[in-house]
C-alpha positions in Angstrom: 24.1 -183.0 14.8 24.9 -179.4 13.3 27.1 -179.0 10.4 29.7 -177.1 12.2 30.0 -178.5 15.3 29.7 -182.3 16.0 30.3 -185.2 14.1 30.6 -183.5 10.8 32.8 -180.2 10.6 33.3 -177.8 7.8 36.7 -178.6 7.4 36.6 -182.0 6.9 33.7 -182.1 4.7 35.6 -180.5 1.4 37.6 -183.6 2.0 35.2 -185.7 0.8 36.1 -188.2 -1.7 32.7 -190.0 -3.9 30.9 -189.8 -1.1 33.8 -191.5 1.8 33.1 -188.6 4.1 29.3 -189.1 4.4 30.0 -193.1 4.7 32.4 -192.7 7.2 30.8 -190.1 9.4 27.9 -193.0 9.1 30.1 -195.0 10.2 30.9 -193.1 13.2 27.6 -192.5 14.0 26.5 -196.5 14.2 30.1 -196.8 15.9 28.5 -194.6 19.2 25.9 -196.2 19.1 27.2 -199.3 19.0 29.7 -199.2 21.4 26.9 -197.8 24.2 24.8 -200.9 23.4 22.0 -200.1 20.9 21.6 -203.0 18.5 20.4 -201.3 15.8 23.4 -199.0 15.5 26.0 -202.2 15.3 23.5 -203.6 12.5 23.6 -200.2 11.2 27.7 -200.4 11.4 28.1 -204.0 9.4 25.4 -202.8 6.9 27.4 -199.3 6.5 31.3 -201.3 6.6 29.7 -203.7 3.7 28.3 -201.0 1.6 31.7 -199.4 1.5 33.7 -202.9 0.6 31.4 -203.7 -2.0 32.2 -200.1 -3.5 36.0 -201.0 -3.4 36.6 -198.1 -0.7 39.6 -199.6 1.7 38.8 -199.4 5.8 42.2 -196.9 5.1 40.2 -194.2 3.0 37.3 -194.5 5.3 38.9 -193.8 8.2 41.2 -190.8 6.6 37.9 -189.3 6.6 37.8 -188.7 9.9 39.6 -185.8 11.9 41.2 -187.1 15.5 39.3 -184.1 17.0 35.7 -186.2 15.8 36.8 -189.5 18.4 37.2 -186.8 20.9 33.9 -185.5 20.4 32.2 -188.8 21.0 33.3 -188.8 24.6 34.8 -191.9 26.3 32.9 -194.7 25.0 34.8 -197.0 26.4 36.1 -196.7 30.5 39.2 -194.8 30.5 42.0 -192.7 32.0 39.5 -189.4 31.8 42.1 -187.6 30.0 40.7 -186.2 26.3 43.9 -187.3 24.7 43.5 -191.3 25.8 39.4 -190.9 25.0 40.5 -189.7 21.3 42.8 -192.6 21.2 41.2 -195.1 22.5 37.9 -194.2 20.0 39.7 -193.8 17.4 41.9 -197.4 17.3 38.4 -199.2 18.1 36.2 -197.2 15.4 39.2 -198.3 12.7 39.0 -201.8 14.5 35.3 -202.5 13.9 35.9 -201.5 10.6 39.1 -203.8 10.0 36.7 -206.4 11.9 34.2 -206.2 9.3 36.2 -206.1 6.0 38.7 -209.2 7.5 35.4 -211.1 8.0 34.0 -210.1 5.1 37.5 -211.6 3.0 37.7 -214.4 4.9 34.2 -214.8 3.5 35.3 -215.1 -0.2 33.1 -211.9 -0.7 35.2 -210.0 -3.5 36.5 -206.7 -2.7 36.3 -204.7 -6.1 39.8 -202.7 -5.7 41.9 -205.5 -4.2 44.2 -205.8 -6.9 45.0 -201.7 -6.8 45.1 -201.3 -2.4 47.3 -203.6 -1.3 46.2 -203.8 2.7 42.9 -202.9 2.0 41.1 -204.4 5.2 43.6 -202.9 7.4 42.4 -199.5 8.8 46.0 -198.0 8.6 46.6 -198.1 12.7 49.3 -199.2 14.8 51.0 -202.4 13.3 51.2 -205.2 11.8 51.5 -207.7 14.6 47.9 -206.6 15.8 46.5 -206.5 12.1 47.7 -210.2 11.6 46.5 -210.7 15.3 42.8 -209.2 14.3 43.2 -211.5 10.9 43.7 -214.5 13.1 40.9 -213.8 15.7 38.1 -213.6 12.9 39.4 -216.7 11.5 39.0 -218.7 14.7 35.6 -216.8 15.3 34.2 -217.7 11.7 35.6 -221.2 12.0 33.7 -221.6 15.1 30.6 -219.8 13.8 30.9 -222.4 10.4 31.3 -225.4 13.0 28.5 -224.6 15.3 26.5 -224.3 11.8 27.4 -227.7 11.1 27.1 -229.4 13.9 23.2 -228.1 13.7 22.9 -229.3 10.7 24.0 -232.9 11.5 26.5 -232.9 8.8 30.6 -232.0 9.4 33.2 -231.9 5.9 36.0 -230.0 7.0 37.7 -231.0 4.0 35.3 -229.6 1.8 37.0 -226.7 -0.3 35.0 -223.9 0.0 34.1 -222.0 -3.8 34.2 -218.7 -4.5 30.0 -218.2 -4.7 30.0 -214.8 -5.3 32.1 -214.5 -7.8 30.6 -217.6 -9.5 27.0 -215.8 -8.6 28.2 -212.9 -10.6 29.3 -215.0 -13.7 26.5 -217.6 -13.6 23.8 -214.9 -15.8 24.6 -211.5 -17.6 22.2 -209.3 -15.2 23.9 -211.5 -12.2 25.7 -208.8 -10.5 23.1 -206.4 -10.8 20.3 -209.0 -8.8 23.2 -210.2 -6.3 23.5 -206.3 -5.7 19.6 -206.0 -5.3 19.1 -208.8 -2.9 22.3 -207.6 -0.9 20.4 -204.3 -0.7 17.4 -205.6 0.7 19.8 -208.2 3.3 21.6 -205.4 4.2 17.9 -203.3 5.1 16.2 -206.5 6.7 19.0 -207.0 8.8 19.9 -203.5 10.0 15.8 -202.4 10.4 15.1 -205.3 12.3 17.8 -207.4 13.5 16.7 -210.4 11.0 18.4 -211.9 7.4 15.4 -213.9 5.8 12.8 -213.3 7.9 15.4 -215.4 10.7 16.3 -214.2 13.8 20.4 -213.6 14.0 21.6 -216.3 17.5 24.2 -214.6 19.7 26.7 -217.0 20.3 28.7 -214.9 23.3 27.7 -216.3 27.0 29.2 -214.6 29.8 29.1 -216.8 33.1 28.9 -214.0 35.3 26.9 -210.8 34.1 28.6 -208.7 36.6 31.6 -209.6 34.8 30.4 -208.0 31.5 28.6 -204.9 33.2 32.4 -204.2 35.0 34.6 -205.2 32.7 35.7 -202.7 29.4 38.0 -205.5 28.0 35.1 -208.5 27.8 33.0 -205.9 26.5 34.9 -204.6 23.8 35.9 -208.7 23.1 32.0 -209.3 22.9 31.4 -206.2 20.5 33.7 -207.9 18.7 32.7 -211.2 18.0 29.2 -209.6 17.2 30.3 -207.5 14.4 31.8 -211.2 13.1 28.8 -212.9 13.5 26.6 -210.4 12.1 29.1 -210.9 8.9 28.9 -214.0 9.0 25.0 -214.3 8.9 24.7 -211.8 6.9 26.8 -213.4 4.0 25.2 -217.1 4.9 21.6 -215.2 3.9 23.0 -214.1 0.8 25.2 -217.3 -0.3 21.1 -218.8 -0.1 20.6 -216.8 -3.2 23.5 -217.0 -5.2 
Protein backbone atom coordinates (compact mmCIF):
# COMPACT_ATOMS: atom_id res chain seq x y z
CA UNK A 1 0.00 0.00 0.00
CA UNK A 2 1.60 3.39 -1.05
CA UNK A 3 0.92 6.57 0.79
CA UNK A 4 -0.68 8.20 -2.07
CA UNK A 5 -2.58 5.90 -3.70
CA UNK A 6 -4.54 2.99 -1.94
CA UNK A 7 -5.97 2.65 1.20
CA UNK A 8 -4.32 5.59 2.85
CA UNK A 9 -4.33 8.94 0.73
CA UNK A 10 -2.69 12.23 1.45
CA UNK A 11 -5.71 13.99 1.86
CA UNK A 12 -7.29 12.13 4.31
CA UNK A 13 -4.37 11.58 6.42
CA UNK A 14 -4.07 15.43 7.91
CA UNK A 15 -7.53 14.38 9.08
CA UNK A 16 -6.31 12.39 11.47
CA UNK A 17 -7.67 12.75 14.96
CA UNK A 18 -5.24 10.87 18.16
CA UNK A 19 -4.45 8.38 15.95
CA UNK A 20 -8.46 7.52 14.38
CA UNK A 21 -7.06 7.60 10.91
CA UNK A 22 -4.39 5.01 11.37
CA UNK A 23 -7.08 2.77 13.44
CA UNK A 24 -9.57 3.07 10.93
CA UNK A 25 -7.55 2.57 7.85
CA UNK A 26 -6.62 -0.83 10.15
CA UNK A 27 -9.78 -1.33 10.21
CA UNK A 28 -10.27 -1.30 6.68
CA UNK A 29 -7.56 -3.30 5.96
CA UNK A 30 -8.82 -6.51 8.34
CA UNK A 31 -12.34 -5.46 6.81
CA UNK A 32 -10.88 -6.82 3.09
CA UNK A 33 -9.55 -9.35 4.39
CA UNK A 34 -12.20 -10.35 6.20
CA UNK A 35 -14.91 -10.14 3.93
CA UNK A 36 -12.65 -12.41 1.18
CA UNK A 37 -12.39 -15.09 3.96
CA UNK A 38 -9.01 -14.90 5.74
CA UNK A 39 -9.50 -15.57 9.35
CA UNK A 40 -6.85 -13.75 10.65
CA UNK A 41 -8.02 -10.47 9.23
CA UNK A 42 -11.65 -10.83 10.95
CA UNK A 43 -9.56 -11.61 14.30
CA UNK A 44 -7.57 -8.85 13.28
CA UNK A 45 -11.01 -6.65 12.76
CA UNK A 46 -12.65 -7.44 16.47
CA UNK A 47 -9.09 -6.99 18.00
CA UNK A 48 -8.83 -3.51 16.02
CA UNK A 49 -13.01 -2.46 16.70
CA UNK A 50 -12.11 -3.31 20.71
CA UNK A 51 -9.03 -1.36 20.83
CA UNK A 52 -10.84 1.71 19.60
CA UNK A 53 -14.02 1.23 22.16
CA UNK A 54 -11.82 0.80 24.97
CA UNK A 55 -10.20 4.22 23.93
CA UNK A 56 -13.72 5.86 23.94
CA UNK A 57 -13.49 6.50 20.01
CA UNK A 58 -17.35 6.03 18.76
CA UNK A 59 -17.76 3.53 15.44
CA UNK A 60 -19.02 7.34 14.10
CA UNK A 61 -15.39 8.94 14.35
CA UNK A 62 -13.91 5.83 13.02
CA UNK A 63 -15.66 5.68 10.09
CA UNK A 64 -15.46 9.67 9.37
CA UNK A 65 -12.04 8.65 8.84
CA UNK A 66 -12.57 7.18 5.81
CA UNK A 67 -13.10 8.88 2.31
CA UNK A 68 -16.08 7.09 0.11
CA UNK A 69 -13.41 6.96 -2.73
CA UNK A 70 -11.31 4.28 -0.16
CA UNK A 71 -14.58 1.53 -0.28
CA UNK A 72 -14.28 2.03 -3.94
CA UNK A 73 -10.82 1.15 -3.93
CA UNK A 74 -11.34 -2.15 -2.27
CA UNK A 75 -13.25 -3.49 -5.21
CA UNK A 76 -16.55 -5.41 -4.89
CA UNK A 77 -16.07 -7.49 -2.00
CA UNK A 78 -19.21 -8.58 -1.89
CA UNK A 79 -21.33 -9.81 -5.42
CA UNK A 80 -22.83 -6.81 -6.98
CA UNK A 81 -24.39 -4.74 -9.71
CA UNK A 82 -20.59 -4.06 -11.22
CA UNK A 83 -21.22 -0.51 -11.23
CA UNK A 84 -18.30 1.52 -8.96
CA UNK A 85 -21.05 3.57 -7.36
CA UNK A 86 -23.08 0.34 -5.81
CA UNK A 87 -19.34 -1.35 -4.98
CA UNK A 88 -18.49 1.98 -2.85
CA UNK A 89 -21.84 1.66 -1.30
CA UNK A 90 -22.26 -1.53 -0.62
CA UNK A 91 -18.41 -1.61 1.18
CA UNK A 92 -18.90 1.19 2.80
CA UNK A 93 -22.54 0.33 4.76
CA UNK A 94 -20.90 -3.29 5.59
CA UNK A 95 -17.34 -1.87 6.82
CA UNK A 96 -19.55 0.65 9.26
CA UNK A 97 -21.68 -2.58 9.96
CA UNK A 98 -18.91 -4.85 11.25
CA UNK A 99 -17.96 -2.05 13.19
CA UNK A 100 -21.51 -1.23 14.75
CA UNK A 101 -21.50 -5.24 15.07
CA UNK A 102 -18.67 -5.17 17.29
CA UNK A 103 -19.24 -2.23 19.55
CA UNK A 104 -23.31 -3.42 19.98
CA UNK A 105 -21.78 -6.74 21.10
CA UNK A 106 -19.34 -5.35 22.96
CA UNK A 107 -22.33 -3.11 25.15
CA UNK A 108 -24.46 -5.75 25.31
CA UNK A 109 -21.47 -7.32 27.00
CA UNK A 110 -21.49 -4.81 30.02
CA UNK A 111 -17.84 -3.86 28.72
CA UNK A 112 -17.82 0.02 29.55
CA UNK A 113 -17.33 2.37 26.78
CA UNK A 114 -15.14 5.27 28.30
CA UNK A 115 -17.08 8.29 26.41
CA UNK A 116 -20.67 7.01 26.67
CA UNK A 117 -21.87 9.68 28.79
CA UNK A 118 -20.37 12.53 26.07
CA UNK A 119 -21.48 10.52 22.39
CA UNK A 120 -24.82 9.76 22.61
CA UNK A 121 -25.17 6.83 19.74
CA UNK A 122 -21.78 5.82 20.09
CA UNK A 123 -22.10 2.17 18.70
CA UNK A 124 -23.91 3.31 15.77
CA UNK A 125 -21.61 3.90 12.69
CA UNK A 126 -23.64 7.04 11.63
CA UNK A 127 -25.35 5.12 8.37
CA UNK A 128 -28.72 4.88 7.00
CA UNK A 129 -31.30 4.81 9.96
CA UNK A 130 -32.47 4.02 12.85
CA UNK A 131 -34.87 1.17 12.06
CA UNK A 132 -31.67 -0.93 10.88
CA UNK A 133 -29.48 0.25 13.85
CA UNK A 134 -32.26 -1.00 16.34
CA UNK A 135 -32.60 -4.00 13.84
CA UNK A 136 -28.59 -4.67 14.12
CA UNK A 137 -29.05 -4.02 18.18
CA UNK A 138 -31.69 -6.72 18.27
CA UNK A 139 -29.83 -9.37 16.04
CA UNK A 140 -26.69 -9.34 18.39
CA UNK A 141 -28.89 -9.72 21.28
CA UNK A 142 -30.52 -12.87 20.01
CA UNK A 143 -27.03 -14.07 18.71
CA UNK A 144 -25.34 -13.45 22.27
CA UNK A 145 -28.36 -14.89 23.95
CA UNK A 146 -27.94 -17.96 21.97
CA UNK A 147 -24.13 -18.02 22.25
CA UNK A 148 -24.75 -17.55 26.49
CA UNK A 149 -27.33 -20.51 26.16
CA UNK A 150 -25.43 -22.90 24.18
CA UNK A 151 -22.65 -22.00 27.04
CA UNK A 152 -24.91 -23.13 29.47
CA UNK A 153 -26.33 -25.87 28.39
CA UNK A 154 -22.47 -27.29 28.18
CA UNK A 155 -22.03 -26.55 31.31
CA UNK A 156 -24.99 -28.47 32.70
CA UNK A 157 -26.21 -25.52 34.55
CA UNK A 158 -29.24 -22.99 33.13
CA UNK A 159 -30.23 -19.51 35.52
CA UNK A 160 -31.82 -17.31 33.19
CA UNK A 161 -32.88 -15.30 36.00
CA UNK A 162 -29.59 -14.67 37.17
CA UNK A 163 -28.78 -10.77 36.85
CA UNK A 164 -25.85 -10.46 35.14
CA UNK A 165 -23.09 -7.74 37.16
CA UNK A 166 -21.28 -5.30 35.68
CA UNK A 167 -17.52 -7.33 35.96
CA UNK A 168 -15.60 -4.93 34.36
CA UNK A 169 -16.42 -2.16 36.00
CA UNK A 170 -16.28 -4.04 39.43
CA UNK A 171 -12.74 -5.54 37.99
CA UNK A 172 -11.59 -2.03 37.70
CA UNK A 173 -12.66 -0.96 41.22
CA UNK A 174 -11.87 -4.18 43.02
CA UNK A 175 -7.67 -3.01 43.46
CA UNK A 176 -6.00 0.47 42.77
CA UNK A 177 -3.63 -0.84 39.78
CA UNK A 178 -6.97 -2.84 38.58
CA UNK A 179 -7.50 -1.03 35.35
CA UNK A 180 -4.02 -0.92 34.46
CA UNK A 181 -3.80 -5.23 34.79
CA UNK A 182 -7.39 -5.62 33.16
CA UNK A 183 -5.78 -3.43 30.34
CA UNK A 184 -2.65 -5.72 30.26
CA UNK A 185 -4.39 -8.99 30.11
CA UNK A 186 -6.91 -7.47 27.43
CA UNK A 187 -3.68 -6.67 25.49
CA UNK A 188 -2.37 -10.00 25.55
CA UNK A 189 -6.43 -11.57 24.77
CA UNK A 190 -6.65 -9.27 22.17
CA UNK A 191 -2.80 -10.65 20.59
CA UNK A 192 -3.55 -14.50 21.43
CA UNK A 193 -6.69 -14.26 19.76
CA UNK A 194 -5.92 -12.26 16.65
CA UNK A 195 -2.25 -14.27 16.07
CA UNK A 196 -3.67 -17.42 16.42
CA UNK A 197 -7.30 -17.82 16.46
CA UNK A 198 -7.20 -18.90 20.32
CA UNK A 199 -8.32 -16.83 23.91
CA UNK A 200 -6.55 -18.88 26.68
CA UNK A 201 -4.76 -21.24 24.97
CA UNK A 202 -8.77 -22.54 23.72
CA UNK A 203 -9.71 -22.95 20.49
CA UNK A 204 -12.77 -20.32 19.50
CA UNK A 205 -16.14 -23.15 18.22
CA UNK A 206 -17.90 -21.74 15.15
CA UNK A 207 -21.38 -22.06 15.89
CA UNK A 208 -22.74 -21.26 12.02
CA UNK A 209 -23.73 -24.69 9.99
CA UNK A 210 -24.83 -24.29 6.65
CA UNK A 211 -26.88 -27.51 5.35
CA UNK A 212 -25.90 -27.08 1.98
CA UNK A 213 -22.32 -25.69 1.18
CA UNK A 214 -23.23 -24.78 -2.20
CA UNK A 215 -25.59 -22.57 -0.62
CA UNK A 216 -22.87 -20.53 1.18
CA UNK A 217 -20.32 -20.64 -1.86
CA UNK A 218 -23.53 -18.93 -4.11
CA UNK A 219 -25.16 -17.02 -1.95
CA UNK A 220 -23.77 -13.13 -0.94
CA UNK A 221 -26.70 -12.69 1.62
CA UNK A 222 -25.83 -16.09 3.87
CA UNK A 223 -22.49 -14.98 3.63
CA UNK A 224 -22.47 -11.65 4.72
CA UNK A 225 -25.28 -13.19 7.69
CA UNK A 226 -22.43 -15.73 8.57
CA UNK A 227 -19.62 -12.87 8.72
CA UNK A 228 -21.84 -11.55 10.88
CA UNK A 229 -22.56 -13.84 13.53
CA UNK A 230 -18.68 -14.43 13.64
CA UNK A 231 -17.66 -11.01 14.47
CA UNK A 232 -20.46 -11.66 17.47
CA UNK A 233 -19.00 -14.63 18.55
CA UNK A 234 -15.53 -13.64 18.40
CA UNK A 235 -16.84 -10.79 20.99
CA UNK A 236 -18.41 -12.87 22.74
CA UNK A 237 -15.41 -15.27 23.44
CA UNK A 238 -13.23 -12.83 23.60
CA UNK A 239 -14.99 -11.02 26.58
CA UNK A 240 -15.83 -14.71 28.25
CA UNK A 241 -11.67 -15.08 28.30
CA UNK A 242 -11.33 -11.90 29.98
CA UNK A 243 -14.45 -11.96 32.44
CA UNK A 244 -12.00 -15.35 33.67
CA UNK A 245 -9.67 -12.76 35.03
CA UNK A 246 -11.57 -10.15 36.37
Amino acid sequence: IHSSVGLVTAAAAVRNCGGQRALAVRLLIAFVGGVIGVPVSMRSFITFALEAYERGISAAELHQQLQPAEFLQTGGLVPTVPRPEVQQEVNQALFGRWLSMVYMAAAQMNAVFPAAADKPGWAWYGGEDEVQANAMADFVAKTLARLQAEAAEAAGAVDADKPHEDWLAARIKSTPDGAAQLQQVSNELQQEYQEHGTLRGKEVPTMVRVPDPELEATSSAVLVWRQQVELVQGVYMYMQALQTVA
